[in-house]
Structures are given as structure tokens and as C-alpha cells.
TISEGU-359124 format. One record per residue (C-alpha): residue in one letter; residue number from 1; x, y, z. Coordinates in nm, 2 decimals. Layout:
rec type=a | seq=NUM | east=X | north=Y | up=Z
...
//
This chain:
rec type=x | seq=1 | east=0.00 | north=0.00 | up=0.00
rec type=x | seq=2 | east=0.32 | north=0.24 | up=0.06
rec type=x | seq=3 | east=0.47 | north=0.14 | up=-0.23
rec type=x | seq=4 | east=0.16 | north=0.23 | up=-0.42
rec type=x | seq=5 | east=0.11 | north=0.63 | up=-0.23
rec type=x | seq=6 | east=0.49 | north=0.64 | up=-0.35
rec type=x | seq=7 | east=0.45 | north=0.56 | up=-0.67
rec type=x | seq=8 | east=0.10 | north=0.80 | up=-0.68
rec type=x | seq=9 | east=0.33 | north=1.09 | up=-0.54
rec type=x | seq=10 | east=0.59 | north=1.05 | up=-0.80
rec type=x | seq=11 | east=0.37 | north=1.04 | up=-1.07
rec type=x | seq=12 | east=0.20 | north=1.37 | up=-0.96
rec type=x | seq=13 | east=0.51 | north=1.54 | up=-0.95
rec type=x | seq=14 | east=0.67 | north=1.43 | up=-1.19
rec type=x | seq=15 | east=0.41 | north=1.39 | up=-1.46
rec type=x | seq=16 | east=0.41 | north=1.81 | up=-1.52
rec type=x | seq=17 | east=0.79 | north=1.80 | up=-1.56
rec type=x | seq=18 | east=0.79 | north=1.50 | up=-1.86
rec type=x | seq=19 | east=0.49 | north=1.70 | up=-2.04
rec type=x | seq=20 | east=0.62 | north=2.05 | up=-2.10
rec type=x | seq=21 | east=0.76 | north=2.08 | up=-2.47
rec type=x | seq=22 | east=1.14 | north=2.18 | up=-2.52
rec type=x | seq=23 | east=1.20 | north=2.53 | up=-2.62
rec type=x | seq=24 | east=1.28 | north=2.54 | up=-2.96
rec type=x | seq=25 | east=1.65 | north=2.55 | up=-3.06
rec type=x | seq=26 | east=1.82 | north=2.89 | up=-3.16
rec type=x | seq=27 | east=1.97 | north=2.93 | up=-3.50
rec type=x | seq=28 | east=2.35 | north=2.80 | up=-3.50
rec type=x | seq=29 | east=2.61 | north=3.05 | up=-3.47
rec type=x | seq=30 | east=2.62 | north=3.23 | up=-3.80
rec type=x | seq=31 | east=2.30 | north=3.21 | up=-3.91
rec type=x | seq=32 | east=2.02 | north=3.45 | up=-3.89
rec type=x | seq=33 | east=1.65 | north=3.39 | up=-3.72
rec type=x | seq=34 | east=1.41 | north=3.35 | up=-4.03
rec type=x | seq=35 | east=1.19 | north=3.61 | up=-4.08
rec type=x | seq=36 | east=0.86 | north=3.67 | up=-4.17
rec type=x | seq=37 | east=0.71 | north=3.59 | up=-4.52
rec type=x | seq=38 | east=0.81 | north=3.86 | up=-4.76
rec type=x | seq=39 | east=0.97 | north=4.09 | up=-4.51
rec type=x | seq=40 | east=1.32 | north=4.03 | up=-4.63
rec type=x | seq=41 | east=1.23 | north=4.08 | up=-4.94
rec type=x | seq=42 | east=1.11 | north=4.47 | up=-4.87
rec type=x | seq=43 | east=1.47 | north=4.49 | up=-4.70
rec type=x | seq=44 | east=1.62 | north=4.37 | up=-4.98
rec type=x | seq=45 | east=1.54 | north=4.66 | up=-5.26
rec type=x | seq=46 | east=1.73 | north=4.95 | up=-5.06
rec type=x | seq=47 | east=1.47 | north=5.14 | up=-4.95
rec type=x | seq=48 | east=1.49 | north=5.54 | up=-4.81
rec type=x | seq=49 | east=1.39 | north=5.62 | up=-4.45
rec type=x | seq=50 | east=1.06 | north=5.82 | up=-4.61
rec type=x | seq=51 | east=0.97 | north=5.48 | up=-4.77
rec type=x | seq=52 | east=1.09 | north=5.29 | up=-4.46
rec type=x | seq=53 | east=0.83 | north=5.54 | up=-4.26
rec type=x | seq=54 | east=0.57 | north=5.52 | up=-4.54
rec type=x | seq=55 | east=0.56 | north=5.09 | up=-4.50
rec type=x | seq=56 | east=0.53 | north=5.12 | up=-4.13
rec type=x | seq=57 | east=0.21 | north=5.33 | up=-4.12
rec type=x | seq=58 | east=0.09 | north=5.07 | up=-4.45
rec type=x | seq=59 | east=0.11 | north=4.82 | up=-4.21
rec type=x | seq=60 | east=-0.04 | north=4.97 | up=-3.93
rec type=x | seq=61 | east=-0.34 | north=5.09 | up=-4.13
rec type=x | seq=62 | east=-0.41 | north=4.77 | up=-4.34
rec type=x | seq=63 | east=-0.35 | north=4.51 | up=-4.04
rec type=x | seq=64 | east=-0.63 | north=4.33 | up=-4.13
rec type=x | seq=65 | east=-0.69 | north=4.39 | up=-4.55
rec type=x | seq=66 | east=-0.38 | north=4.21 | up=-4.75
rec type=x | seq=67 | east=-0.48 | north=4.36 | up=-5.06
rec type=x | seq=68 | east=-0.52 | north=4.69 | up=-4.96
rec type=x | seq=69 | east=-0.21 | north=4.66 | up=-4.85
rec type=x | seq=70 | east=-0.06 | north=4.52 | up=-5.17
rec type=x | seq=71 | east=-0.24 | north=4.80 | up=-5.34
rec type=x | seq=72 | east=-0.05 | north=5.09 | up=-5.10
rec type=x | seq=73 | east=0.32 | north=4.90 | up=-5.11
rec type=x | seq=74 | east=0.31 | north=4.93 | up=-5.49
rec type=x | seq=75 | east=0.21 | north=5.28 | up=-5.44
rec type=x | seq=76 | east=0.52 | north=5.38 | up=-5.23
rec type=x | seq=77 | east=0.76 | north=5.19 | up=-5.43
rec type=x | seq=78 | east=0.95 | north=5.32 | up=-5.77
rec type=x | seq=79 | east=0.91 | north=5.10 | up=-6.07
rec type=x | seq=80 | east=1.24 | north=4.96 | up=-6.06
rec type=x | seq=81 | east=1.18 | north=4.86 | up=-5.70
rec type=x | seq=82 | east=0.82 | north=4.72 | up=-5.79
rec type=x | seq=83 | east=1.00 | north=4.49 | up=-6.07
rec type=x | seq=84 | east=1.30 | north=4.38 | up=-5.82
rec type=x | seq=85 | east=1.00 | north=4.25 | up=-5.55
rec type=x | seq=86 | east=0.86 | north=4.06 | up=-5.85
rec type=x | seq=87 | east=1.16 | north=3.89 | up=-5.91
rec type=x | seq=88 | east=1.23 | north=3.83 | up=-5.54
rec type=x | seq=89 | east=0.87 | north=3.64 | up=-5.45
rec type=x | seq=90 | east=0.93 | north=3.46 | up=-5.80
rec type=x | seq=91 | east=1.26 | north=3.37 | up=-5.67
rec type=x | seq=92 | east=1.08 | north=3.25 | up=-5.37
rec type=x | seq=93 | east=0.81 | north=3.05 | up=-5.49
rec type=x | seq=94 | east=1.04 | north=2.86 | up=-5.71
rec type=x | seq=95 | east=1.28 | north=2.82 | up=-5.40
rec type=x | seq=96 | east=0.98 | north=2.65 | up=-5.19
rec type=x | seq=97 | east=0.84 | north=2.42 | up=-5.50
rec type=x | seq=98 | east=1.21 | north=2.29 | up=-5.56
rec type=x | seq=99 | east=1.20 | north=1.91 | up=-5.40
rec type=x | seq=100 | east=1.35 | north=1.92 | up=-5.02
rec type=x | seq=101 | east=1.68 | north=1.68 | up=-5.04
//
């Protein structure tokens, strides 16, 4: 009957402990965390601090309507900037449809 309160308690107390999940692991040295969908890709087109200001509020004010959004990006952006993000998402798509090894 001991055995059996002992084994109860341990169980109890230990049961918490076994179920939490591992936190995940950080990036290896060298490597940068992954960002969000499409975010480096508005880095990557050398943007001005009016533009960099301009994006901010975009995203502030369209939160919750994608296109809108879409619609007030391309707005901000020069032409030559609107072509380079083409290329970059293309680049991407074709990046996550490639077959994983």
C-alpha cells in the first residue's frame, strides 16, 4: 500500500515536468532567425527612411486587409523597386516548390 502512495506521489510530480515541450533551438552561430514571409524581401530593394516610414504606417493601417495593403506597397515603391520584389517572390516560390533533399 506504501509502495503504491509512493509511486501515486511520484507520478504527480513528476508527470508536469515530462509533459512541458522543449523550447525550440536557436539558429547555429552564424545564421540568422528567419523572418517573416516577404519581409526580407522589402529589405532587400534598398529602400529610403521616407519609404521605410511610409511601410510602417501601411502596415499599421491595413493590419487586417492584405490587398489593400498590396495596393499601398506598390504605391510607395518606384518601378524599378516594384519589378526587383517581382523577381524576389518569384525567386521565392520557385525556392519553396524545388524538391527538399
Amino acid at each position: 500500500m506504501r509502495r503504491l502512495a509512493v509511486l501515486t506521489l511520484l507520478t504527480a510530480l513528476a508527470g508536469p515536468a515530462f509533459a512541458q515541450e522543449a523550447a525550440p533551438a536557436p539558429p547555429p552561430a552564424g545564421q540568422a532567425r528567419q523572418a517573416r514571409p516577404g519581409r526580407g524581401d522589402l529589405q532587400a530593394l534598398g529602400l529610403t527612411e521616407d519609404q521605410k516610414q511610409k511601410l510602417r504606417e501601411v502596415r499599421r493601417q491595413y493590419a487586417n486587409d492584405p490587398e489593400g495593403r498590396r495596393k499601398a506597397v506598390r504605391e510607395i515603391l518606384t518601378p524599378e523597386q516594384r519589378e526587383k520584389l517581382k523577381e524576389l517572390r518569384r525567386a521565392r516560390r520557385e525556392r519553396q516548390r524545388a524538391p527538399q533533399d
